[in-house]
C-alpha positions in Angstrom: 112.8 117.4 112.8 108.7 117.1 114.0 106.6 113.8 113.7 105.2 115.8 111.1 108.3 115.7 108.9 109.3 111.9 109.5 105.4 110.9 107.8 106.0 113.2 105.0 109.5 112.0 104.2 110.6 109.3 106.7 113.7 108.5 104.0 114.5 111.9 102.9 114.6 112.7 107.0 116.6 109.7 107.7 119.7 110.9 105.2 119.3 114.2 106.7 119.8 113.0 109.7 122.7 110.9 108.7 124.3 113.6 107.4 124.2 115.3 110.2 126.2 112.8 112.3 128.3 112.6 109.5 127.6 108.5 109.9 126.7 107.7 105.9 123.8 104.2 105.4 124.0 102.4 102.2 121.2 102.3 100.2 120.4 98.7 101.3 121.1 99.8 105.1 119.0 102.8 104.5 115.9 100.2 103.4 115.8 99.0 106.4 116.5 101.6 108.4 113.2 103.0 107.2 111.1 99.8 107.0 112.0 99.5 110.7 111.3 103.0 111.8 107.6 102.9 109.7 104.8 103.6 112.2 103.5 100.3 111.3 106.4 98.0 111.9 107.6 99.9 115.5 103.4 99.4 116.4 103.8 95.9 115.9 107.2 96.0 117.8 106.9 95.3 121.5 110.1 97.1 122.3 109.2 100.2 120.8 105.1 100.2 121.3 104.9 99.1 125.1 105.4 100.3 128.8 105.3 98.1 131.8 103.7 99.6 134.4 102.6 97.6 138.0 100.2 98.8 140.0 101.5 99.6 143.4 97.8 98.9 145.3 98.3 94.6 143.8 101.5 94.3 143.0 100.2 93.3 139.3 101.9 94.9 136.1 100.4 96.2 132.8 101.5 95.8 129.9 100.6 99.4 128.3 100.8 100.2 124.2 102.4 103.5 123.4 101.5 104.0 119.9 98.1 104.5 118.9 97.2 105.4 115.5 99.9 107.1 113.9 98.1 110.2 112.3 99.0 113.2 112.2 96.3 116.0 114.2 94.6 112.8 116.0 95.0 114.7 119.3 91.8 116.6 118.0 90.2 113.4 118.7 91.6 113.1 121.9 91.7 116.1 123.5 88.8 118.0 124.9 87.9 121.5 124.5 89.2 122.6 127.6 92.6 120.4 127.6 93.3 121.7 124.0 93.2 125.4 125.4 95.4 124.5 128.1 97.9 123.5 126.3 97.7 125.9 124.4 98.1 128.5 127.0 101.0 126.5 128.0 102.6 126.1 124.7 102.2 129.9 124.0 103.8 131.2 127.4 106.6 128.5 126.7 107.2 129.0 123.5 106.9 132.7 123.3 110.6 133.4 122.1 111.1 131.6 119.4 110.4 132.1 116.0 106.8 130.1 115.1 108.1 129.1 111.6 110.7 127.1 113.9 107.6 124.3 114.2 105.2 124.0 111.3 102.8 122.0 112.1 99.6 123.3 110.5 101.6 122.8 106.8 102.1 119.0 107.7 98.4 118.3 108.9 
């Protein structure tokens, strides 16, 4: 299951998953389940869209958001020219063995 997947079909992903674990939602507890797990709702959720991190030179902590926009290929806005390649030199040599239709992406995006 990618990020890719769960903003395609957040629901259809979530009774897949269920299945899975063979732990079955209503359709009510299913509702929710997926209006909490929306990008927008854990965004505005402190416990899900924030990292505390002090800063060891004055003892002061940060409160840090996690989540940023929520699109899918926004790392192209991100990334630089030269951090994009190294990844993907890094993802290719890591991820060498296994079958590429195992992650796909590009069909998402």
């Amino acid at each position: 299951m990618s990020y890719e997947e769960l903003q395609r079909d957040l629901r259809g992903n979530m009774q897949k998953l269920c299945q899975f674990l063979g732990k079955p939602l209503s359709p009510e507890q299913l509702d929710s389940s997926v209006q909490h797990l929306s990008f927008s709702a854990m965004k505005e959720n402190a416990m899900s869209n924030s990292i505390l991190l002090r800063n060891p030179k004055d003892d002061t902590v940060h409160n840090i958001p996690l989540l940023r926009k929520g699109t899918c290929g926004d790392w192209k806005n991100v990334f630089t020219v030269a951090q994009s390649e190294a990844f993907d030199t890094v993802y290719q040599e890591k991820m060498a063995k296994l079958d590429p239709g195992l992650f796909p992406w590009s069909e998402y995006c």
